[in-house]
C-alpha positions as CSV (number, residue, x, y, z in Angstrom):
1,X,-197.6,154.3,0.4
2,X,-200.7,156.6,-1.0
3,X,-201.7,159.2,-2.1
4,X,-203.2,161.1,0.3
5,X,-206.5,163.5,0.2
6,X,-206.0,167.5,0.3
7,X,-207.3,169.9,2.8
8,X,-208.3,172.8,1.3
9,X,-208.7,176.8,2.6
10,X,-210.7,177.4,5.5
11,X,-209.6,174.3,7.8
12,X,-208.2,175.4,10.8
13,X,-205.0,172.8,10.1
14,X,-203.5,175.0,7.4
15,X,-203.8,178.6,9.3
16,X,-202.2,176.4,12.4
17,X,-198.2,176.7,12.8
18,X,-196.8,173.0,12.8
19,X,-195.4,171.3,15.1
20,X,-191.4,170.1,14.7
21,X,-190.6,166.6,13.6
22,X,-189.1,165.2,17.1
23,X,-189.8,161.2,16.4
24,X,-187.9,160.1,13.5
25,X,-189.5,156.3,13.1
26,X,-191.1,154.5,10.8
27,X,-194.4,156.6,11.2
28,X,-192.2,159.5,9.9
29,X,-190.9,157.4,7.0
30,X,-194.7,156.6,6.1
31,X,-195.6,160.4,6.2
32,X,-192.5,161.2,3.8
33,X,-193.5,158.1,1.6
34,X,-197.0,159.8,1.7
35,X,-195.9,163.2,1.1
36,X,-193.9,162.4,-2.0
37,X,-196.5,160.3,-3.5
38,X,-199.2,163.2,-2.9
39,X,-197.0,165.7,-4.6
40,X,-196.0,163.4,-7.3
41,X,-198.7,163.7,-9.8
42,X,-199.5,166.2,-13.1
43,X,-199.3,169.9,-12.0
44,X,-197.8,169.4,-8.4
45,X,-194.9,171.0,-7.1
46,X,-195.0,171.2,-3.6
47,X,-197.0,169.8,-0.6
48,X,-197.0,170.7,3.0
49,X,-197.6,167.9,5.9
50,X,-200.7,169.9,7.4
51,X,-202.3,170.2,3.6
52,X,-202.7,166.5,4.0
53,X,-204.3,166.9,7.6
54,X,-200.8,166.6,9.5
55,X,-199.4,169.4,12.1
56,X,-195.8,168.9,11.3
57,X,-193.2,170.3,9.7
58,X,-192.4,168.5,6.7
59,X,-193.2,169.2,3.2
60,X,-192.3,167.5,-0.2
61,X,-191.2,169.2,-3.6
62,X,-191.1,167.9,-7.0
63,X,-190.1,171.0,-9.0
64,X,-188.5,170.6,-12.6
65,X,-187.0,167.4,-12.1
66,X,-186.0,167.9,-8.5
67,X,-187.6,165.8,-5.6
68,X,-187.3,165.6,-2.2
69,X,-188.6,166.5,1.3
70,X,-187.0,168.8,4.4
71,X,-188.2,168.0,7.9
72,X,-188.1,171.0,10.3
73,X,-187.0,173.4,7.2
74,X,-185.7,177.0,7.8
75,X,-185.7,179.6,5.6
76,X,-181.8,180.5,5.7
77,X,-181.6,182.2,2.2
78,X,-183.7,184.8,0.6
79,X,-182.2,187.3,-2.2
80,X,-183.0,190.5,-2.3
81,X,-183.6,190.6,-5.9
82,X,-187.9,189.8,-6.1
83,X,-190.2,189.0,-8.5
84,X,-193.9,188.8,-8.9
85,X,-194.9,185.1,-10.1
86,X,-198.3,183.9,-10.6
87,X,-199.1,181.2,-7.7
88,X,-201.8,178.7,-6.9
89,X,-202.0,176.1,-4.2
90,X,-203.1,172.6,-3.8
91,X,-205.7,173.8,-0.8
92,X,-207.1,176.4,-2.8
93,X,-207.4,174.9,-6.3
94,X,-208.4,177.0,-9.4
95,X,-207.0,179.9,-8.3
96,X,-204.0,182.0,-9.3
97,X,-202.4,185.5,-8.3
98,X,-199.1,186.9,-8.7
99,X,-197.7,187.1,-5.8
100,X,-193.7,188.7,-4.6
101,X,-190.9,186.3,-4.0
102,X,-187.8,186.3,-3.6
103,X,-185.6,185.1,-6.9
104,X,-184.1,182.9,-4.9
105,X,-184.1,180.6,-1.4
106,X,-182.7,177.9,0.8
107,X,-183.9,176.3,3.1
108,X,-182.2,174.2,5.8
109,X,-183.3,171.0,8.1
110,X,-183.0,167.3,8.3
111,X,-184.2,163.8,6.7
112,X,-185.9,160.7,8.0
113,X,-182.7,160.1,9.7
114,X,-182.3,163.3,10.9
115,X,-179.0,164.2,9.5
116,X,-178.7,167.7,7.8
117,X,-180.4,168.8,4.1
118,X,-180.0,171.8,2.4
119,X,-182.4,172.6,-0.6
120,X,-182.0,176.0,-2.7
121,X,-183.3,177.1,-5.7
122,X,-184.1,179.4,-8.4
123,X,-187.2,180.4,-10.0
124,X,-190.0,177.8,-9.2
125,X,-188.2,175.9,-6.7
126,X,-187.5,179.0,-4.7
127,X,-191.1,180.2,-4.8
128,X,-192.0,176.2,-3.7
129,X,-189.9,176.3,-1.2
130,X,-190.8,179.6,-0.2
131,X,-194.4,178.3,-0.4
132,X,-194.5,175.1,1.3
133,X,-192.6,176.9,4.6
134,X,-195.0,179.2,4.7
135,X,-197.8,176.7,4.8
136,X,-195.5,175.2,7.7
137,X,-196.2,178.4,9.7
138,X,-200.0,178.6,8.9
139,X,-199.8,180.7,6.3
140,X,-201.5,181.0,2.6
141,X,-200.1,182.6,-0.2
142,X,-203.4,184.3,0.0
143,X,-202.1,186.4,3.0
144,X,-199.1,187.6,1.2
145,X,-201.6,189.4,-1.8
146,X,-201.7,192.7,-1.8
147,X,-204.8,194.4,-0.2
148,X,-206.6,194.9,-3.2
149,X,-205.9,191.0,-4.8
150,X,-206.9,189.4,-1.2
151,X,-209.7,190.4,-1.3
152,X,-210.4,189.4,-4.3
153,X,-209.5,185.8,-3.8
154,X,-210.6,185.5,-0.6
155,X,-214.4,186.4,-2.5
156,X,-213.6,184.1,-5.1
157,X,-212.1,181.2,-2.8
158,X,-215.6,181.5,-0.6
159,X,-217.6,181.3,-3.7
160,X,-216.2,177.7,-4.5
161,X,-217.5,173.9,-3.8
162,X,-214.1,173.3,-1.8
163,X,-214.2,176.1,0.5
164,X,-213.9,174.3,3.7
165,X,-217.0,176.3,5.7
166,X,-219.1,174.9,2.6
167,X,-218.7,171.0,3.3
């Protein structure tokens, strides 16, 4: 349908848990289209509902060739193996910090038609995915930094044009 504008860091929508999917009509079906088509441009790999201004629990991922969407996700997998990997978000552009994930994750939940999806992944996608449930439970990658790194990004996020409290 379209591509759909970004909220960005500092908008009480993305520090807000979502709410779960519980309508599955064509409104639904128009927020997936819309989530898939946000996502699906240079750089992009995954896109949470309330990034786009809407308190659910959806998110889209388009991660190496993979693309998709989970409704209500669940974190069900996490391996205990870890990594630090750099990480940026759409709602706070320009910014990067490595940040720990886990090596690898699944999630679990349902489509437009509310039958059940599984999505797992190494790498990227598990860090997205990761990522984009986080956002689903109002949280930033920001807040998984360590002490030392937050506060550095949350200084250089307040310094930029897009910083919500700025508009």
């Amino acid at each position: 349908m379209a591509m759909r504008a970004l909220r960005y860091f500092g908008d009480p929508v993305l520090k807000t848990v979502a709410d779960p999917v519980t309508r599955f009509d064509k409104s639904l079906e128009s927020l997936v289209t819309d989530l898939l088509d946000t996502v699906d441009a240079p750089g992009r790999a995954g896109l949470a509902a309330p990034q786009i201004g809407v308190s659910l629990r959806a998110f889209s991922y388009n991660v190496e060739g993979k693309i998709g969407y989970v409704l209500n996700p669940e974190i069900v997998e996490l391996s205990e193996e870890t990594h630090e990997i750099d990480e940026g978000c759409l709602s706070v552009p320009e910014l990067w910090f490595p940040t720990r994930r886990a090596v690898h994750a699944a999630v679990r939940g349902v489509d437009t038609r509310n039958e059940p999806v599984t999505v797992e992944g190494d790498d990227v996608l598990a860090q997205c995915l990761q990522h984009e449930t986080d956002h689903l439970d109002g949280i930033l990658y920001l807040d998984r930094l360590d002490p030392d790194r937050k506060r550095r990004a949350m200084r250089e996020a307040r310094e930029r044009d897009w910083f919500w409290s700025r508009r």
